[in-house]
RODO-2510 file (C-alpha; in nm, 4 decimals, decimal comma):
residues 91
     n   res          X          Y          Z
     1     x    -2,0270     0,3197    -2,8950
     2     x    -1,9203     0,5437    -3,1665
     3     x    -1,7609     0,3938    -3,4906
     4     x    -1,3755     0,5063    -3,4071
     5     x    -1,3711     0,3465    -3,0919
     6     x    -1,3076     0,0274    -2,9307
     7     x    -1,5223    -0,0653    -2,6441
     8     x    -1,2920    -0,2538    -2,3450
     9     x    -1,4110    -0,4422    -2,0232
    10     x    -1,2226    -0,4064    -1,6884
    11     x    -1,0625    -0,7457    -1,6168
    12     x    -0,7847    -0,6278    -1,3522
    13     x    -0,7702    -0,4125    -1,0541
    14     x    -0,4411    -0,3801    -0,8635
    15     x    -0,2981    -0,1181    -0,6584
    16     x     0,0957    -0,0419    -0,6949
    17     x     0,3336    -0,1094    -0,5163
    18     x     0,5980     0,1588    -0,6434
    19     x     0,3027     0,4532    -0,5620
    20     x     0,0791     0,5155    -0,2679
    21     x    -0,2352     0,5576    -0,3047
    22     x    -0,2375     0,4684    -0,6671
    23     x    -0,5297     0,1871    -0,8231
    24     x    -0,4341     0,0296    -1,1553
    25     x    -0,7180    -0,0361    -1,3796
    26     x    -0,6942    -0,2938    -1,6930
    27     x    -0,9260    -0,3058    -1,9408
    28     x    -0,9515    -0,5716    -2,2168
    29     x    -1,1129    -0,5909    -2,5230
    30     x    -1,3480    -0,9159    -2,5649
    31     x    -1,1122    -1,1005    -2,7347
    32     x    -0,8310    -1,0322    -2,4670
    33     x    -0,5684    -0,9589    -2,7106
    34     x    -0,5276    -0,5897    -2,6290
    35     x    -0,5712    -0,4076    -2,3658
    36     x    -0,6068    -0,0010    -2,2083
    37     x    -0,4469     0,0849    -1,8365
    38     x    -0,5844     0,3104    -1,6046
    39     x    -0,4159     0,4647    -1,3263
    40     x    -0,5891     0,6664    -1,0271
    41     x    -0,4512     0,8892    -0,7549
    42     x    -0,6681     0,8156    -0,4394
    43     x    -0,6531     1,1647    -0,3113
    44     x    -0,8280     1,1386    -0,0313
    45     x    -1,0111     0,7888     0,2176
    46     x    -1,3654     1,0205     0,1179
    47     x    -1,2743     1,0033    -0,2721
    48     x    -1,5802     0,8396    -0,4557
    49     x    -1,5105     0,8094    -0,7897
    50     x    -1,6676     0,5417    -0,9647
    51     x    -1,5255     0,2565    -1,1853
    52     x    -1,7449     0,1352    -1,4466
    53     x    -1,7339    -0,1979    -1,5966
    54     x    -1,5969    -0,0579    -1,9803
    55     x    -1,4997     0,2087    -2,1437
    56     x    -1,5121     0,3064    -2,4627
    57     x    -1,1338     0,4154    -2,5817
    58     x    -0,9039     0,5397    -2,8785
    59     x    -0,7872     0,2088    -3,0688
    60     x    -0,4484     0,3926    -3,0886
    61     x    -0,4086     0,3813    -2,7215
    62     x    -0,4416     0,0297    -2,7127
    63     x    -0,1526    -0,2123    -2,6484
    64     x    -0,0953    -0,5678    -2,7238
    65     x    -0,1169    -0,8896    -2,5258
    66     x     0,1831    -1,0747    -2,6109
    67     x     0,1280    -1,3375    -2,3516
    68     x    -0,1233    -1,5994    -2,4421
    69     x    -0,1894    -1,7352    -2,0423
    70     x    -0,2925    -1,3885    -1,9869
    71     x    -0,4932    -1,3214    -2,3305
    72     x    -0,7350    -1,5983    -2,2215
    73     x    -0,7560    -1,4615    -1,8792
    74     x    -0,8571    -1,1111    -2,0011
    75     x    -1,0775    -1,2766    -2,2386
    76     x    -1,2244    -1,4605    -2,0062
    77     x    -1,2657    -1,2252    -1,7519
    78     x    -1,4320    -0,9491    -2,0088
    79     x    -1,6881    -1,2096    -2,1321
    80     x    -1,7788    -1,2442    -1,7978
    81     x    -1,8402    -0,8663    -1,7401
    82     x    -1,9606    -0,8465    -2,0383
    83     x    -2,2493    -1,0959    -1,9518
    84     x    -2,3075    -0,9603    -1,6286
    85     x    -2,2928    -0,5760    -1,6407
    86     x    -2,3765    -0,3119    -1,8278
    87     x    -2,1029    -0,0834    -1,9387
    88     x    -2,2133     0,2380    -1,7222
    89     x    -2,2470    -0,0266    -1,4109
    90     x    -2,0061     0,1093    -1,1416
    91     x    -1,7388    -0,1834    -1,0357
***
């Protein structure tokens, strides 16, 4: 991880409900107080991208999590991917 960077583990997986075909990823960092989103187009049923388990991201494209309920359940969640993958590991 380089220095100007803040390494985030993926705690959420949704798809919308406004946009077909779209997957919304949510990262956390460890400490679930803030947190990156992802979106992805599913272009096509044969579209293999892979997911891995963190990312390493701007700190300025970061955003807060205001509520606490769902700070502990990122921070939860990204300890627990934390302890069981590797960052590279596809999700």
């Amino acid at each position: 991880m380089e220095d100007d960077t803040e390494r985030v583990w993926l705690v959420e997986r949704t798809y919308s409900d406004d946009e077909q075909n779209l997957i919304i990823l949510v990262y956390a960092t460890p400490d679930g107080k803030q947190y990156f989103r992802k979106e992805r187009a599913l272009t096509s049923f044969t579209d293999m991208r892979d997911t891995t388990a963190a990312l390493d991201v701007d700190p300025d494209n970061l955003g807060a999590v205001e509520d606490e309920a769902e700070r502990k359940q990122y921070a939860a969640e990204a300890k627990r991917m934390a302890e069981t993958h590797a960052q590279d590991d596809p999700i």
